[in-house]
N, C-alpha and C positions, 0 to 999 in steps of 0.2 A: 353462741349460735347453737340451737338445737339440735337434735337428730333429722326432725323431719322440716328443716331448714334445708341441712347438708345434704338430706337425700330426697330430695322434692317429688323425683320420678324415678322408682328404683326400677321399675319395668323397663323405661326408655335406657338407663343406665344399662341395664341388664344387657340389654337389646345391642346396644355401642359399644361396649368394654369387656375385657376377657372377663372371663368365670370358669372354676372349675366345680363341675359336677360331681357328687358323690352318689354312686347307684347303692340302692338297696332292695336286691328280691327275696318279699317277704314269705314265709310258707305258710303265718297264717295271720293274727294280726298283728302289725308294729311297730317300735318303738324308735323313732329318731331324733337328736339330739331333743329328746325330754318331750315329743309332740308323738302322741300315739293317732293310730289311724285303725277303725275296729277291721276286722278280718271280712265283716257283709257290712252294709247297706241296706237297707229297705226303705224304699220309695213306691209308692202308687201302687204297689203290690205285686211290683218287682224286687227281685233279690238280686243285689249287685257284688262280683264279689275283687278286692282286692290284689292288683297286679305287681303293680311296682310303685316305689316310692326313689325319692331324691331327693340332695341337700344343692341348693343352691348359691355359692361363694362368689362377693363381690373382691375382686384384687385379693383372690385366694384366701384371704384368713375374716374376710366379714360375713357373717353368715346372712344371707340374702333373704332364703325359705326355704321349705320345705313344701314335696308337693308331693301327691299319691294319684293312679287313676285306678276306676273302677270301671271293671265292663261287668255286662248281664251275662248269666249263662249262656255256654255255648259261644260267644262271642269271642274275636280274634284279635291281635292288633293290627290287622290287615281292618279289619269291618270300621275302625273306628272313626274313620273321614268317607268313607265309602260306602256304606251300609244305614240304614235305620235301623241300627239297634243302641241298645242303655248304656248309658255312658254314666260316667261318673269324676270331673276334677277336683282334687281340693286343692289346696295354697293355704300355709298356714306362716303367720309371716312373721319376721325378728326385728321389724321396722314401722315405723309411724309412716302412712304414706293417705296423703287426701285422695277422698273421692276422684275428682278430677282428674288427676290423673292416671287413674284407673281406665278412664276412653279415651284421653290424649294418645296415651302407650299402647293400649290396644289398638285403638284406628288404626295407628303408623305401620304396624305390623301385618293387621288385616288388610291393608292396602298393596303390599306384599306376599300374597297370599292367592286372592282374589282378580279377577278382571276388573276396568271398571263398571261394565255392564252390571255384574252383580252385586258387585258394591254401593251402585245405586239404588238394587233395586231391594238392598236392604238397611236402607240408610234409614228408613222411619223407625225400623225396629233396635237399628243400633243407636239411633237417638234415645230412645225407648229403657235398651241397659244403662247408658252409659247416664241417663237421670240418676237409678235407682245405687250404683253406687254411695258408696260410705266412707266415709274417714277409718283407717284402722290402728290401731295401740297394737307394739309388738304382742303376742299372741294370740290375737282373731285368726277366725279363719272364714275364709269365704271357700264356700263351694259351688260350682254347675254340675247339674245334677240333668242330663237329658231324657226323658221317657217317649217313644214314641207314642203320638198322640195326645200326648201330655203336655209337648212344647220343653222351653229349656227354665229350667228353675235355680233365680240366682240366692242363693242364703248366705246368711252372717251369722259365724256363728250356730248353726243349726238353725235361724231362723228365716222365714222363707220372707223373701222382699219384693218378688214378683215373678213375672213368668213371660218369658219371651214366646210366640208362637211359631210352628216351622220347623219340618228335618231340616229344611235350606239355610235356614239359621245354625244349627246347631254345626251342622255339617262345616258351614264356613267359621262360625266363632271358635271354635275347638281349634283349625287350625293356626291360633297364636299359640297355642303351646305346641300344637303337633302337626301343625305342616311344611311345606317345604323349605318355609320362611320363617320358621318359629322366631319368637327371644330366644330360642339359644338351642342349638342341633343337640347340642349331648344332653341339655333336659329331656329333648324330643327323644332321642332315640333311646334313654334309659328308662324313660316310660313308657314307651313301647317296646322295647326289645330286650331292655334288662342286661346291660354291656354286653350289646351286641348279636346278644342271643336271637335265633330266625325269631323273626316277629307274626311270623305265621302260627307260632306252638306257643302262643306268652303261656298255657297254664301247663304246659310239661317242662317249663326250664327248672334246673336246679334250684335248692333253696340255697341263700346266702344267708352269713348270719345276721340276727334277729337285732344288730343294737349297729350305729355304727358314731367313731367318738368325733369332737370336735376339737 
């Protein structure tokens, strides 16, 4: 039986089973178990700049992913569900995981998240992502990359695979990792607040160190 036999939906798993979170706040760009993450971004002629990163562990010792977010200048962890401003997710991952269920896992989450009202009334567009998924080999990495105006941009990889439109979108699909319902609170709240730090100040918290081990 293969890996991505055993781990069919590592999202959904995520989502149902403990995990313990490793935070890491970066001071500029950085390096987690061997996946780096650059210090900016530049997208559509925005400069995004790097907050915080996390490892995330299946039954404590399988390493699940790693993830990073990016906001745009000036922006808060408060603005990141609340505001039109740039965002920035990555997910770089240690597991083979199909397409599919990439929106299986999502839906279930964003259904938890959302009313049904607006989950209907974003059901064309989540139709829409949840085509454009991929099959991924441990170390891809997918990123959403939000711009106002510019809609939400899904890549593999660094390579752009299409574009959802809508703050209303981005605003609800973000929250699978970072709303009140995430896969998993302590991812939520270490990339936003960086253990625990006010999430109102992400770019005045202390630096942590720069590497962290598995």
């Amino acid at each position: 039986m293969n890996r991505k036999t055993t781990i069919r939906s590592l999202g959904a798993l995520i989502a149902a089973l403990c995990i313990t979170v490793l935070p890491l706040r970066p001071s500029a760009a950085a390096d987690l178990e061997g996946v780096h993450f650059a210090e900016q971004i530049r997208s559509s002629n925005v400069t995004l700049q790097l907050t915080c990163v996390g490892l995330l562990r299946y039954k404590l010792f399988i390493k699940a992913y790693v993830a990073a977010l990016y906001l745009g200048d000036g922006a808060t962890a408060g603005d990141v569900l609340s505001a039109d401003v740039p965002k920035r997710l990555e997910l770089s991952y240690f597991w083979s995981i199909s397409g599919a269920d990439f929106g299986k896992a999502g839906q279930q989450i964003l259904a938890q998240n959302v009313d049904a009202g607006t989950l209907a009334a974003l059901r064309p567009r989540l139709d829409q992502i949840n085509a454009l998924y991929r099959d991924v080999k441990p170390g891809d990495r997918y990123s959403l990359t939000y711009i106002p105006g510019a809609g939400t941009e899904l890549a593999l990889n660094d390579r752009r695979i299409g574009v959802i439109d809508g703050a209303d979108f981005s605003a609800a699909y973000f929250r699978i990792w970072l709303g009140a319902h995430p896969i998993d609170d302590r991812l939520r709240d270490q990339l936003l607040g960086c253990a625990g730090r006010d999430t109102g100040a992400v770019g005045a918290a202390r630096p942590a160190s720069p590497r962290v081990g598995g």
